[in-house]
C-alpha positions as a Markdown table, in Angstrom:
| # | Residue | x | y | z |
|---|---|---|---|---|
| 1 | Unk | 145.2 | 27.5 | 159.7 |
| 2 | Unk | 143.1 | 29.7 | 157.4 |
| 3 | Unk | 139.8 | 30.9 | 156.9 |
| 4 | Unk | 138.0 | 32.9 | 154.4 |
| 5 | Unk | 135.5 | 36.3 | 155.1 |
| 6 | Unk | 133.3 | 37.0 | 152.9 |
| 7 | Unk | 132.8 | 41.1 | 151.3 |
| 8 | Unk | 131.5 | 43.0 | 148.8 |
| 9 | Unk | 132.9 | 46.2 | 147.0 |
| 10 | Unk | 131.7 | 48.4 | 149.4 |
| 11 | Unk | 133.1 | 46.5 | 153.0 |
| 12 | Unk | 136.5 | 45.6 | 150.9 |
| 13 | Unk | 138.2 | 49.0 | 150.8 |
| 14 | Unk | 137.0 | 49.6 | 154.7 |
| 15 | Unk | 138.9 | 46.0 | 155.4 |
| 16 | Unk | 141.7 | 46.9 | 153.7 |
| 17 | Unk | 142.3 | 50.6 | 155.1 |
| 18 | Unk | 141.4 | 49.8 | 158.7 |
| 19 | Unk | 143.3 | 46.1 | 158.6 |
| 20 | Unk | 140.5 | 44.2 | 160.0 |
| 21 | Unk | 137.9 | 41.2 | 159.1 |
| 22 | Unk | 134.7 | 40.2 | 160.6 |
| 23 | Unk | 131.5 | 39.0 | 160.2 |
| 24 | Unk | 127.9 | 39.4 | 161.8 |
| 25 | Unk | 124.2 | 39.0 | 162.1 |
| 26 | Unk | 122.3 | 42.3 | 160.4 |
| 27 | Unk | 121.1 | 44.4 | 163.8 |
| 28 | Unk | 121.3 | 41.7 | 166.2 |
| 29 | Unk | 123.5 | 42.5 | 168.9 |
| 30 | Unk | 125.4 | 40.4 | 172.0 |
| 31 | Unk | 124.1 | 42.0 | 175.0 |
| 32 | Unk | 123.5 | 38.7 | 176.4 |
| 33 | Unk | 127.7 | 38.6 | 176.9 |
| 34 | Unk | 127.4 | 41.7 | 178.9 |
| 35 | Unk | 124.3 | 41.0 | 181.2 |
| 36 | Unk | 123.9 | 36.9 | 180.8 |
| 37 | Unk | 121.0 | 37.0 | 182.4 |
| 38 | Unk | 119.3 | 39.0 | 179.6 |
| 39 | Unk | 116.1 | 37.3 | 177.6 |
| 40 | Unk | 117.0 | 36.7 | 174.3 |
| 41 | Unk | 114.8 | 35.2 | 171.5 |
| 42 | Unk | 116.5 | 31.3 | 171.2 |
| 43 | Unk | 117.1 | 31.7 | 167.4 |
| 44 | Unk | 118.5 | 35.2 | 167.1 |
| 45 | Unk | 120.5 | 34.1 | 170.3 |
| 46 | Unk | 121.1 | 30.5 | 168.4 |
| 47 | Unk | 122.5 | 32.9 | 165.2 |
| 48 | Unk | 124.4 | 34.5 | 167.1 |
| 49 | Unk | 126.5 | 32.0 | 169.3 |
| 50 | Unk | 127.4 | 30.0 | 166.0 |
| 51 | Unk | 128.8 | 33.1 | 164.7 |
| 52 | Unk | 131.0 | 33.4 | 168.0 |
| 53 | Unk | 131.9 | 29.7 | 167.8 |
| 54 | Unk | 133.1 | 30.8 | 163.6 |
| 55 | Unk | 135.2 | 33.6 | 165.0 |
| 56 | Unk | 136.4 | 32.2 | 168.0 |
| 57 | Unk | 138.1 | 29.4 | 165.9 |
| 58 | Unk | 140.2 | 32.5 | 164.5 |
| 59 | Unk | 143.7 | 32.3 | 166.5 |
| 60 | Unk | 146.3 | 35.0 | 166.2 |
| 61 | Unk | 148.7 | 34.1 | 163.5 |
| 62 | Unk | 146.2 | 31.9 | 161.3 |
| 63 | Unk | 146.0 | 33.2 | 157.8 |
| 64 | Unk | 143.1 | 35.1 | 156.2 |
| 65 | Unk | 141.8 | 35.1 | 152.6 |
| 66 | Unk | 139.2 | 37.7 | 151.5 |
| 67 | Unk | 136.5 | 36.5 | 149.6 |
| 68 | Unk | 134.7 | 39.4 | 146.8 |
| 69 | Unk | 131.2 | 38.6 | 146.2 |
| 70 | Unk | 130.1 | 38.8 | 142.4 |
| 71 | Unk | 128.8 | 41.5 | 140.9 |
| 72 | Unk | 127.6 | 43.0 | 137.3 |
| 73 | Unk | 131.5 | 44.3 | 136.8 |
| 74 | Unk | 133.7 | 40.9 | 137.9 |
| 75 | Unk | 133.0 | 37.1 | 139.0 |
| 76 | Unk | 133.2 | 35.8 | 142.9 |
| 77 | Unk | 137.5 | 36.6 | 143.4 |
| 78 | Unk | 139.7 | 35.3 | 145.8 |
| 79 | Unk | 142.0 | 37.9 | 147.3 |
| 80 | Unk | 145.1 | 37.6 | 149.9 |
| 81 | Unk | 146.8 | 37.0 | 151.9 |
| 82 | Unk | 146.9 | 38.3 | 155.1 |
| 83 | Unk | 147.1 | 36.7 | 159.1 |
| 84 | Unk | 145.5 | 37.4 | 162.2 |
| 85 | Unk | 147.6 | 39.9 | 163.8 |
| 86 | Unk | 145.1 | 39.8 | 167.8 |
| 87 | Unk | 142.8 | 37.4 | 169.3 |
| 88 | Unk | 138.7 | 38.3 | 167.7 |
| 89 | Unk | 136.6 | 40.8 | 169.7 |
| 90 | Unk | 133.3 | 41.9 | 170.3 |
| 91 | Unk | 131.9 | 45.2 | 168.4 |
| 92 | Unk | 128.9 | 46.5 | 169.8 |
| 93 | Unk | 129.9 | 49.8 | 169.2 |
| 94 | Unk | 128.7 | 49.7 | 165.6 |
| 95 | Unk | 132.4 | 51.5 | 164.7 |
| 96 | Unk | 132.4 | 52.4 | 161.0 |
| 97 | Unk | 129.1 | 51.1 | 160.3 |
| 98 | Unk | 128.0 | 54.3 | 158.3 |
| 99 | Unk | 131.3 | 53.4 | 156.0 |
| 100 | Unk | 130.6 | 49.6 | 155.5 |
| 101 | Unk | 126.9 | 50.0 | 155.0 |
| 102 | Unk | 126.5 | 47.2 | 157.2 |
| 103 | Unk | 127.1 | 45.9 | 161.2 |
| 104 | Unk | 129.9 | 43.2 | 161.4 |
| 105 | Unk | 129.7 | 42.1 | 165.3 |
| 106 | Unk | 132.4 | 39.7 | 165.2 |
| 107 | Unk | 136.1 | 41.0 | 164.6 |
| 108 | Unk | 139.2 | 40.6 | 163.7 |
| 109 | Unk | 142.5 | 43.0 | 163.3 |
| 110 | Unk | 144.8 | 41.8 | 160.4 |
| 111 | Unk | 148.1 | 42.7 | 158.8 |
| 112 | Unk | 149.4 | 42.2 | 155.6 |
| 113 | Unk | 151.2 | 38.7 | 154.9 |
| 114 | Unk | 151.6 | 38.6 | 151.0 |
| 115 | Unk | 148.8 | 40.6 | 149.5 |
| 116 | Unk | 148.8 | 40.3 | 145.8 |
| 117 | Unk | 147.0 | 42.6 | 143.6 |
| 118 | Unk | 145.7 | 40.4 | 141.4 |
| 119 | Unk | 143.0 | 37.9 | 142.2 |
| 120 | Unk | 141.7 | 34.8 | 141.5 |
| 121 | Unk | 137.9 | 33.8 | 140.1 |
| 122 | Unk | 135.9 | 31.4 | 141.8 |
| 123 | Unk | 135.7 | 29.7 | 138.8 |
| 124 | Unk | 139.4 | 29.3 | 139.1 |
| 125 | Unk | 139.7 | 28.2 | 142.4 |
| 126 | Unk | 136.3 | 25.6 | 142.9 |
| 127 | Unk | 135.0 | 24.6 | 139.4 |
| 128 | Unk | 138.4 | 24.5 | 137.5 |
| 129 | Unk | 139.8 | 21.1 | 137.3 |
| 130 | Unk | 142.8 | 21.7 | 136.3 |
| 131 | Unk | 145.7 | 19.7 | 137.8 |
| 132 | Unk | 143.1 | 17.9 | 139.7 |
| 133 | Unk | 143.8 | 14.0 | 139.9 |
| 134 | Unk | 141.4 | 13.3 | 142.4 |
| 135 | Unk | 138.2 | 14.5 | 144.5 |
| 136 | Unk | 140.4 | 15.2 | 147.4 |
| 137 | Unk | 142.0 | 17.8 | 146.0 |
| 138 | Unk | 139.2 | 19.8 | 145.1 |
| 139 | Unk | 138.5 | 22.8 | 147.7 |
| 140 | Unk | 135.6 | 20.7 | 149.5 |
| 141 | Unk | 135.4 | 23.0 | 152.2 |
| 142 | Unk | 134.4 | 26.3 | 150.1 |
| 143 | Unk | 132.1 | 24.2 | 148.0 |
| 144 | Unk | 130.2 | 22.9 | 151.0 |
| 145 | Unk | 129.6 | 26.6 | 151.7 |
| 146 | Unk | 127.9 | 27.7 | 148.6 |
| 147 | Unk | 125.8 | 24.6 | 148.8 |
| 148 | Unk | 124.6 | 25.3 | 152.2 |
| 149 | Unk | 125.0 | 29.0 | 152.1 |
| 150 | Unk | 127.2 | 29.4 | 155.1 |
| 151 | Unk | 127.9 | 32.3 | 157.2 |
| 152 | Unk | 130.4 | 34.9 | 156.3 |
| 153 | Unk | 133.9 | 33.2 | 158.3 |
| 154 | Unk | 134.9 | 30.3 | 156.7 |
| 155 | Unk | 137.4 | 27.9 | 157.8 |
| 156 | Unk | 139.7 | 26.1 | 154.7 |
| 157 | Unk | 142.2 | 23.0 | 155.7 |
| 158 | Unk | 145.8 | 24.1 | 155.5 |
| 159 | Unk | 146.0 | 21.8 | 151.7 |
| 160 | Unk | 143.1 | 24.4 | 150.5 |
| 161 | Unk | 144.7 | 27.4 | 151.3 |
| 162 | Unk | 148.0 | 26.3 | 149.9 |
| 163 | Unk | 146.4 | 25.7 | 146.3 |
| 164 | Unk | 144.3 | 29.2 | 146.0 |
| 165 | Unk | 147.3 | 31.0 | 147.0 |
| 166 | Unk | 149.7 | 29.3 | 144.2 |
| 167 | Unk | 147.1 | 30.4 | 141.6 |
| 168 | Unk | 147.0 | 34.0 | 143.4 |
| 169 | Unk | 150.8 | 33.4 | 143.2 |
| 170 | Unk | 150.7 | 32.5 | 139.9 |
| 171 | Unk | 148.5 | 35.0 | 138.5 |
| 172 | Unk | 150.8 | 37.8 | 139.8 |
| 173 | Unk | 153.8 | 36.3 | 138.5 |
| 174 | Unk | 154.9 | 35.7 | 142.0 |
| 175 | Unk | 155.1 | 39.5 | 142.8 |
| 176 | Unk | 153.1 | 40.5 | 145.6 |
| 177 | Unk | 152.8 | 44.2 | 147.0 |
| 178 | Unk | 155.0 | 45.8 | 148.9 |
| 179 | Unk | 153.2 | 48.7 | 151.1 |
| 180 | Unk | 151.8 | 48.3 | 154.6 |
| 181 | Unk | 148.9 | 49.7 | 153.9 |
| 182 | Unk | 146.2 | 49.3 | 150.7 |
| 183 | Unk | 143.1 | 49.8 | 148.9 |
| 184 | Unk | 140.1 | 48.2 | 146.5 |
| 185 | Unk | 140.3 | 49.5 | 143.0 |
| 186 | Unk | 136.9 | 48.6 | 142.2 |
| 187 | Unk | 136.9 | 49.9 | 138.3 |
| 188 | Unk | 139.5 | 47.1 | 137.0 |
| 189 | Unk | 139.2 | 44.9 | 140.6 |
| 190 | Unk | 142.1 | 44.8 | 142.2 |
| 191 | Unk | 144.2 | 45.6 | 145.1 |
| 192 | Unk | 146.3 | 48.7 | 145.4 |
| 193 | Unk | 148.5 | 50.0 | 147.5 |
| 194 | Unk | 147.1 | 53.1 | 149.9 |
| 195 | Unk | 149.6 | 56.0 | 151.3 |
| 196 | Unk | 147.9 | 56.8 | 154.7 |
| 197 | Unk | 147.7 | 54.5 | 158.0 |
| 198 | Unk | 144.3 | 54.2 | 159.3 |
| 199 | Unk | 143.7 | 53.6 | 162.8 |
| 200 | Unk | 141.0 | 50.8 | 164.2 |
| 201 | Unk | 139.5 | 53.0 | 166.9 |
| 202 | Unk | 136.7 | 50.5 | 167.6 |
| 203 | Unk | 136.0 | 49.1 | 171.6 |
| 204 | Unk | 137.2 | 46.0 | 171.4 |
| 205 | Unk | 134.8 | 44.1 | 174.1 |
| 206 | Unk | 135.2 | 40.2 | 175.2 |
| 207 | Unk | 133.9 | 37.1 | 173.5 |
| 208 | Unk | 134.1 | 34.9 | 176.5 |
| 209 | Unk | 130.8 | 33.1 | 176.0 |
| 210 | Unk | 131.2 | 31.6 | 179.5 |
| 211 | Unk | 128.6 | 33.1 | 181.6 |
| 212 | Unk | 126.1 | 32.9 | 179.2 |
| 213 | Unk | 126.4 | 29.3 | 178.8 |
| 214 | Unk | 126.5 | 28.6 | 182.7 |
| 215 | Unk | 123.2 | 30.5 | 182.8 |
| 216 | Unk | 121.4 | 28.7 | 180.2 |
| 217 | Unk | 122.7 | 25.3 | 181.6 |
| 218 | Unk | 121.5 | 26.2 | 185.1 |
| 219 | Unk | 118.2 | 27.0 | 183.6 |
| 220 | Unk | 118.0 | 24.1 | 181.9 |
| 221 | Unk | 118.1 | 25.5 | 178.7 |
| 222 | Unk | 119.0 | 24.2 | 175.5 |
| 223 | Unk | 123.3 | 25.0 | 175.7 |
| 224 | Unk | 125.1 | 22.8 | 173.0 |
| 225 | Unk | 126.0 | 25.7 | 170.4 |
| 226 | Unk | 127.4 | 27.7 | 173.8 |
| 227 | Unk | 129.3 | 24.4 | 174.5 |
| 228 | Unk | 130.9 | 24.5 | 171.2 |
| 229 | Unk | 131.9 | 28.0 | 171.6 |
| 230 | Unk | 133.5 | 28.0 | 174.8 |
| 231 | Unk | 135.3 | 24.6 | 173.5 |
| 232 | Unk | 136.8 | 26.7 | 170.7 |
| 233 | Unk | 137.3 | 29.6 | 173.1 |
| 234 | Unk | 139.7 | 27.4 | 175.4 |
| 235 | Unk | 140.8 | 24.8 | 173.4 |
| 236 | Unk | 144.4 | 24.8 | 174.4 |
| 237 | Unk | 143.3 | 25.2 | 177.8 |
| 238 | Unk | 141.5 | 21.7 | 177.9 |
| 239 | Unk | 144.4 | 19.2 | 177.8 |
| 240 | Unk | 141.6 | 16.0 | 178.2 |
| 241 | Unk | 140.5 | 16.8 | 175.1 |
| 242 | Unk | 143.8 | 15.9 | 173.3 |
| 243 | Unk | 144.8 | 12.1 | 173.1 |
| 244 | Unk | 148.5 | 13.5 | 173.1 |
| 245 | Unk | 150.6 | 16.5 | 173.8 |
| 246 | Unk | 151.5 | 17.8 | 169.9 |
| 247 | Unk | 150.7 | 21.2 | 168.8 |
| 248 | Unk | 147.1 | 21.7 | 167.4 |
| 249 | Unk | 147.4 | 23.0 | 164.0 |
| 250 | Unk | 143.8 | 23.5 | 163.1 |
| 251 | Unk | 140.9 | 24.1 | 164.3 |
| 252 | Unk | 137.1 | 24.1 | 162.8 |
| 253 | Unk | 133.5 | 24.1 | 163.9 |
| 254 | Unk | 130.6 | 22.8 | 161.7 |
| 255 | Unk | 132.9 | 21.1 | 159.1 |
| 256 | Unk | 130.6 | 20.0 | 156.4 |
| 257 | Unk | 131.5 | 16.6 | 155.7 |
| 258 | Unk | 129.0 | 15.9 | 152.6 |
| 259 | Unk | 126.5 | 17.3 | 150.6 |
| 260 | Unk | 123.8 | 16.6 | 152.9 |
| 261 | Unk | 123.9 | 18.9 | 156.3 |
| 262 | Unk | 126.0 | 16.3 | 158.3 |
| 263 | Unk | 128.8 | 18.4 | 159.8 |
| 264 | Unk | 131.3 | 17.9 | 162.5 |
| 265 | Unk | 130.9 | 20.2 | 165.5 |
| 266 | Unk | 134.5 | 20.5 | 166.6 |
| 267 | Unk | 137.4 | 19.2 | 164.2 |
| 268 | Unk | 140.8 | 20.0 | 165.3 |
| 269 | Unk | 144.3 | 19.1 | 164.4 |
| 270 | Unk | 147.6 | 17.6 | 166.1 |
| 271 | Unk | 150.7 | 17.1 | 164.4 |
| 272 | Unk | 154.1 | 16.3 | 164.7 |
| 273 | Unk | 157.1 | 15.0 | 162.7 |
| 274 | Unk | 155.2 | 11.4 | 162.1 |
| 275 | Unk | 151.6 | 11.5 | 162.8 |
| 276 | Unk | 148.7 | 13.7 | 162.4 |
| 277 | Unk | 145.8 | 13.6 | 164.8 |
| 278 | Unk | 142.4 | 14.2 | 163.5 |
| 279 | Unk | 140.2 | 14.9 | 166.4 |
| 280 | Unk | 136.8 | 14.6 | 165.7 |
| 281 | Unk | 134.5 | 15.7 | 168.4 |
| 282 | Unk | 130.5 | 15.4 | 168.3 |
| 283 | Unk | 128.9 | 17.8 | 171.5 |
| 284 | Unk | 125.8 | 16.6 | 173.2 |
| 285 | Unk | 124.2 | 18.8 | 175.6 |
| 286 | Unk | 121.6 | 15.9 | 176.4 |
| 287 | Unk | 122.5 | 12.0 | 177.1 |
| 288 | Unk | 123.6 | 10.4 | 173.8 |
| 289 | Unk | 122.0 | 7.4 | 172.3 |
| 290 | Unk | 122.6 | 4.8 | 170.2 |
| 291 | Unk | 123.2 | 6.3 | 166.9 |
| 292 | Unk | 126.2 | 8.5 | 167.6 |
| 293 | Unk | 128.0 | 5.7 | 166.4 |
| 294 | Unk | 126.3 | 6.1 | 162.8 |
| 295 | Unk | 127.2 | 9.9 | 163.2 |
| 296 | Unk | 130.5 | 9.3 | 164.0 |
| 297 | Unk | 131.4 | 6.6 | 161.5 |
| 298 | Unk | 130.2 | 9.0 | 158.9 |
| 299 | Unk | 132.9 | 11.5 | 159.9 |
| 300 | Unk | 135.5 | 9.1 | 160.2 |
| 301 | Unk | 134.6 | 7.7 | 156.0 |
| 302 | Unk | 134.6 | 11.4 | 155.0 |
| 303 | Unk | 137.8 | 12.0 | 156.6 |
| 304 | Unk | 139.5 | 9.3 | 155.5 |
| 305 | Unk | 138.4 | 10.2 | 151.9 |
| 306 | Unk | 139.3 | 13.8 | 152.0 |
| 307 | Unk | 141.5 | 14.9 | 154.4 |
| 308 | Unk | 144.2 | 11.5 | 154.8 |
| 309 | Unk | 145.1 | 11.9 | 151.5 |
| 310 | Unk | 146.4 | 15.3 | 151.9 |
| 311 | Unk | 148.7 | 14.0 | 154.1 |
| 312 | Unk | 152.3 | 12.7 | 153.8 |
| 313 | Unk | 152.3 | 11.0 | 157.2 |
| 314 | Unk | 150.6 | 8.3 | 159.2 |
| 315 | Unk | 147.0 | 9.9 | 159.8 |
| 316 | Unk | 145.4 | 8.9 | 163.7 |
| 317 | Unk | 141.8 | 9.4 | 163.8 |
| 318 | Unk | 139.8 | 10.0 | 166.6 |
| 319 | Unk | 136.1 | 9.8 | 167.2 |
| 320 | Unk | 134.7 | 11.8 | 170.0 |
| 321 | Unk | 131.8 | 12.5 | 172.4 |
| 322 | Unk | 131.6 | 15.4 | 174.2 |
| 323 | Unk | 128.5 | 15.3 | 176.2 |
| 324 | Unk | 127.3 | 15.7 | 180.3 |
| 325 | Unk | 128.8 | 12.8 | 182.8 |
| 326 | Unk | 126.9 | 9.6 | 181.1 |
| 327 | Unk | 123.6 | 7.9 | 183.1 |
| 328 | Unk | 124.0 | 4.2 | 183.4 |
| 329 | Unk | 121.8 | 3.8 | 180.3 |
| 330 | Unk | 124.3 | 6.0 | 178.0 |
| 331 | Unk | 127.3 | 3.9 | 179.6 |
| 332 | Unk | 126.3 | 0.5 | 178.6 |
| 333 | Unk | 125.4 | 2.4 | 174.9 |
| 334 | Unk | 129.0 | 3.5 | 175.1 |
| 335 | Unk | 130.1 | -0.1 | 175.9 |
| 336 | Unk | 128.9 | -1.7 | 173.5 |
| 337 | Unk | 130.1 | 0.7 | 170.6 |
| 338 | Unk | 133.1 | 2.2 | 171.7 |
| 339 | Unk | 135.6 | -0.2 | 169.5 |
| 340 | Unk | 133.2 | -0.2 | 166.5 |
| 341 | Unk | 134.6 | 2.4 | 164.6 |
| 342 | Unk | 138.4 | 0.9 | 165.2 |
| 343 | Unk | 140.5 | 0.2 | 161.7 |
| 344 | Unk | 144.2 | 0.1 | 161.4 |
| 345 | Unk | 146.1 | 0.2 | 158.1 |
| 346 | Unk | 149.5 | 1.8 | 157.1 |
| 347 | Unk | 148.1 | 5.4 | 156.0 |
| 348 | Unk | 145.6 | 5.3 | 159.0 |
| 349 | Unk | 144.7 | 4.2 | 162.4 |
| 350 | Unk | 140.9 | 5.0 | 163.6 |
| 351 | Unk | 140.9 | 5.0 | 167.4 |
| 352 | Unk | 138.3 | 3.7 | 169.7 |
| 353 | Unk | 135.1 | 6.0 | 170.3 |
| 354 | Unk | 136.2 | 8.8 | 173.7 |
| 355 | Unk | 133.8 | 10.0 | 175.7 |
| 356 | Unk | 134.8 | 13.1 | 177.2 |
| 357 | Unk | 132.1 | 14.6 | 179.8 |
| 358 | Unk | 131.9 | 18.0 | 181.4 |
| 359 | Unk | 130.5 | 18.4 | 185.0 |
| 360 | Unk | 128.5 | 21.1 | 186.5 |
| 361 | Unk | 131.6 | 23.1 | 186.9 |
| 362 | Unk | 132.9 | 22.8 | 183.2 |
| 363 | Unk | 135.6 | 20.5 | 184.1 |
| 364 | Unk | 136.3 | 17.7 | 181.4 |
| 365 | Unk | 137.2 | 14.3 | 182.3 |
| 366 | Unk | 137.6 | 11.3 | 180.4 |
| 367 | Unk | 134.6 | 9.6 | 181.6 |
| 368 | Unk | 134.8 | 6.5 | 184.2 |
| 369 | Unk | 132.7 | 3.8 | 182.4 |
């Protein structure tokens, strides 16, 4: 699993010197994790939860990718790599805001994996089309984001990050850099390696979006973004969600699935020697209706198109509702278009339509209908 954060020449060297990524939401803080009871205004609190769905995503190990903004001197660059060395944290201490000339919220401490010191353009990695057959093998999931203008923590399918880091690779003549610790060389844009250690001395304070989102359900406020949050907080911790018992490889929220805004709430990943099982979860905080089906069936073309191909193994799809215990009304909808979506072929298998619900408690069942 990989994603990419997004800097400029002034956050870059502070990333690289203090070993950390992150992301955030100008001067808006999370105090509504501390208190849940606070009063928040629903977009700035809206903002905010969608970042910590982005950065709760983020699992120790997964590999990060620095992304350098443009600017008068160089083009957009691609710089790595390095992996996620602690589960993300909170920062509402506003640690080394006066050096990053900004306040990242969300957090995440890294360590070096193979950091080259060369880069690679944007150009390179998303308009190029060299070596590129096919549409699949374009990096759809970086272009998305500078259509839509995304936030700052970008998630990239494990095929993406394997072809910007060959040309990274490639660039650098397969020699990457050897210190522990480094620096942005902003004159001829580049990393270099840096002799000191610095120390993240930051509070580190909890993401755990859970009593937040029990407060705005009980007050029957609008919860689906908090739902998708805590999903990604405890996904390994929510075995009805999985049709089987393989490691989940990867994991992503909003996965933009089209020029258009359609985007998948919750896509995550099983695998194992033979199959790989795309998840594809849609979260309702409200009864669904009717056209879920529509939604759904739009995921499952896109994913067929761009992601099965990626694959050298037998590809299971499955299309998923996530929503509160259905009425009678949403059961006889599910009823009636629960095998619609089914297709079986020898690259692929599209599974019937699951409707997972959560009760009051946040328990999830496959629902009895």
């Amino acid at each position: 699993m990989a994603h990419v954060f997004i800097v400029n020449e002034e956050t870059l060297p502070i990333h690289l010197k203090y070993q950390f990524a992150g992301t955030g939401a100008k001067e808006n803080k999370c105090n509504f994790l501390i208190d849940e009871n606070l009063s928040v205004n629903h977009t700035v609190e809206r903002l905010l939860v969608e970042m910590i769905a982005d950065i709760s995503r983020v699992k120790k190990g997964d590999k990060i990718l620095f992304y350098l903004q443009k600017n008068n001197k160089h083009e957009g660059t691609f710089f790595g790599s390095f992996f996620v060395a602690e589960e993300p944290f909170l920062c509402n201490d506003e640690y080394l805001k006066d050096k990053l000339g900004k306040n990242l919220t969300f957090r995440v401490k890294i360590l070096p994996d193979k950091v080259y010191e060369q880069g690679v353009t944007e150009r390179e990695c998303l308009d190029s089309l060299k070596g590129i057959e096919h549409p699949y093998q374009m990096c759809w999931s970086l272009i998305y984001r500078k259509l839509k203008g995304n936030r700052g923590c970008t998630m990239i399918t494990d095929y993406e990050y394997e072809q910007i880091l060959k040309k990274i690779d490639l660039k650098n003549n397969g020699k990457f850099l050897s210190s522990k610790y480094f620096d942005y060389d902003e004159e001829n844009n580049k990393i270099i390696s840096y002799e000191k250690e610095k120390v993240y001395n930051g509070k580190q304070e909890t993401l755990d979006i859970q009593k937040r989102l029990l407060f705005k359900k009980g007050k029957g406020q609008a919860y689906e973004t908090h739902m998708q949050a805590y999903i990604l907080q405890n996904i390994f911790n929510i075995p009805e969600l999985k049709i089987a018992d393989e490691k989940i490889t990867w994991i992503g929220n909003e996965v933009s699935c089209g020029v258009g805004m359609q985007s998948i709430d919750i896509c995550f990943i099983q695998e194992n020697e033979n199959n790989a099982i795309i998840n594809l979860c849609e979260v309702k905080d409200e009864q669904p209706n009717k056209y879920i089906k529509d939604q759904l069936g739009k995921y499952v073309e896109w994913t067929k198109d761009y992601i099965v191909p990626t694959y050298n193994k037998k590809v299971i799809i499955n299309p998923i509702i996530i929503a509160p215990t259905p009425s009678q009304e949403t059961k006889e909808i599910y009823k009636n278009i629960k095998n619609d979506l089914m297709t079986k072929s020898d690259k692929f298998d599209v599974q019937e339509i699951r409707y997972i619900e959560f009760k009051e408690n946040l328990m999830f069942d496959s629902a009895k209908i």
